[in-house]
C-alpha positions in Angstrom: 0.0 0.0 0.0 1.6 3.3 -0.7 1.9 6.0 1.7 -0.1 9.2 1.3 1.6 12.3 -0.4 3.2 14.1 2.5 3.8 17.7 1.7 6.1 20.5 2.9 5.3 23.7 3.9 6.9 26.9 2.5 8.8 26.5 5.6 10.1 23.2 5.8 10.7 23.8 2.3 13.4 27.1 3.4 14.8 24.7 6.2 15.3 21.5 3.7 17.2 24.1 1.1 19.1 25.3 4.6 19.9 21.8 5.6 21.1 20.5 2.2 23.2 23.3 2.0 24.9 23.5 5.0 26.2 19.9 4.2 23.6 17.4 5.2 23.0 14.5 3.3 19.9 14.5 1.9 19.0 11.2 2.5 18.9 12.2 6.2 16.9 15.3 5.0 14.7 13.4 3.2 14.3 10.9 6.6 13.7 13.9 8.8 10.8 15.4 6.8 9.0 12.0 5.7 9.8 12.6 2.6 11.8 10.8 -0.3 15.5 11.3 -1.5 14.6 12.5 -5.1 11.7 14.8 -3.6 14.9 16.5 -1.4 16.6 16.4 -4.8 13.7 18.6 -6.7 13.7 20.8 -4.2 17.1 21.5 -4.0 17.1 21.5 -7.8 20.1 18.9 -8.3 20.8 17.1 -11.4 21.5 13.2 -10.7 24.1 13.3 -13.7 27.3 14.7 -12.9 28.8 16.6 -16.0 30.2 15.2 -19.0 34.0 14.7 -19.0 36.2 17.2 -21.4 38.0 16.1 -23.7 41.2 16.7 -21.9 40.0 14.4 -18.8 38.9 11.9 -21.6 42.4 12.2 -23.2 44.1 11.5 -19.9 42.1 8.4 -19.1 42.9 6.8 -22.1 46.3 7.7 -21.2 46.7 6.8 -17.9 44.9 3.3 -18.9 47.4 2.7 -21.3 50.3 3.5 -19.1 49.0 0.9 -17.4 47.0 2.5 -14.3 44.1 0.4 -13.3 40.5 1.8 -14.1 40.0 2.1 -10.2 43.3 3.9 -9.9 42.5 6.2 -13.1 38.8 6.9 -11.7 40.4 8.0 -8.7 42.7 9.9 -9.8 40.4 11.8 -12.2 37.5 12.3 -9.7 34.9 10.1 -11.1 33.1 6.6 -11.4 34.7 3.5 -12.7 31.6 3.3 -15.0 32.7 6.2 -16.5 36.1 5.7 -16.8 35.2 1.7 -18.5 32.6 3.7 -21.2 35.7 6.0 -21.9 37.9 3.4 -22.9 34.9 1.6 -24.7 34.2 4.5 -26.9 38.0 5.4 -27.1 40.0 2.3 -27.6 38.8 -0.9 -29.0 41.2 -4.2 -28.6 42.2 -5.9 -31.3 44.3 -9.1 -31.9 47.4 -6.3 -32.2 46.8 -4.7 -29.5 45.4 -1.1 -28.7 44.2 0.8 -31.4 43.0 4.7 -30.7 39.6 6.1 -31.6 39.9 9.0 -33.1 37.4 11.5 -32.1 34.4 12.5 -34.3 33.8 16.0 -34.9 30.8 15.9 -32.8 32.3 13.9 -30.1 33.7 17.1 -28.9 
């Protein structure tokens, strides 16, 4: 059975903004008010995708992969997920019976 809508007053509204932003996590927020994570989320106005990675931090990876850094160790050290360090080297190098061969960039992969 689902739980009826709770819903905030302009108030705890303020105070869940106030909260988020002076470092709480908002799934304690969310616990707090009876409300759910993504509803602290829209309130807040936070994006669940984290920006795309330049081409310069795409470059690197590629790099520091073959230099022979671990995609752990290259997520890391870049600041983001291994997920997105694996679909970087998907879409950048493919493996071949010869080895590594680069992608070269489309012009719209820019």
């Amino acid at each position: 059975m689902r739980k009826p809508r709770k819903y905030l007053t302009v108030e705890e509204v303020a105070a869940v903004r106030a909260e988020v932003a002076a470092g709480a996590m908002q799934m304690d927020v969310a616990a707090k008010y009876g409300i759910h994570k993504t509803t602290v989320s829209r309130i807040i106005g936070s994006s669940r995708r984290a920006p795309r990675l330049t081409a310069a931090q795409r470059d690197a990876i590629v790099k520091d992969f073959l230099a022979g850094w671990t995609i752990t160790e290259i997520a890391e050290r870049n600041n983001t997920s291994d997920t997105s360090v694996g679909r970087v080297l998907d879409r950048s190098v493919y493996q071949s019976k010869g080895g590594f061969i680069p992608y070269v960039p489309k012009a719209t992969d820019a």
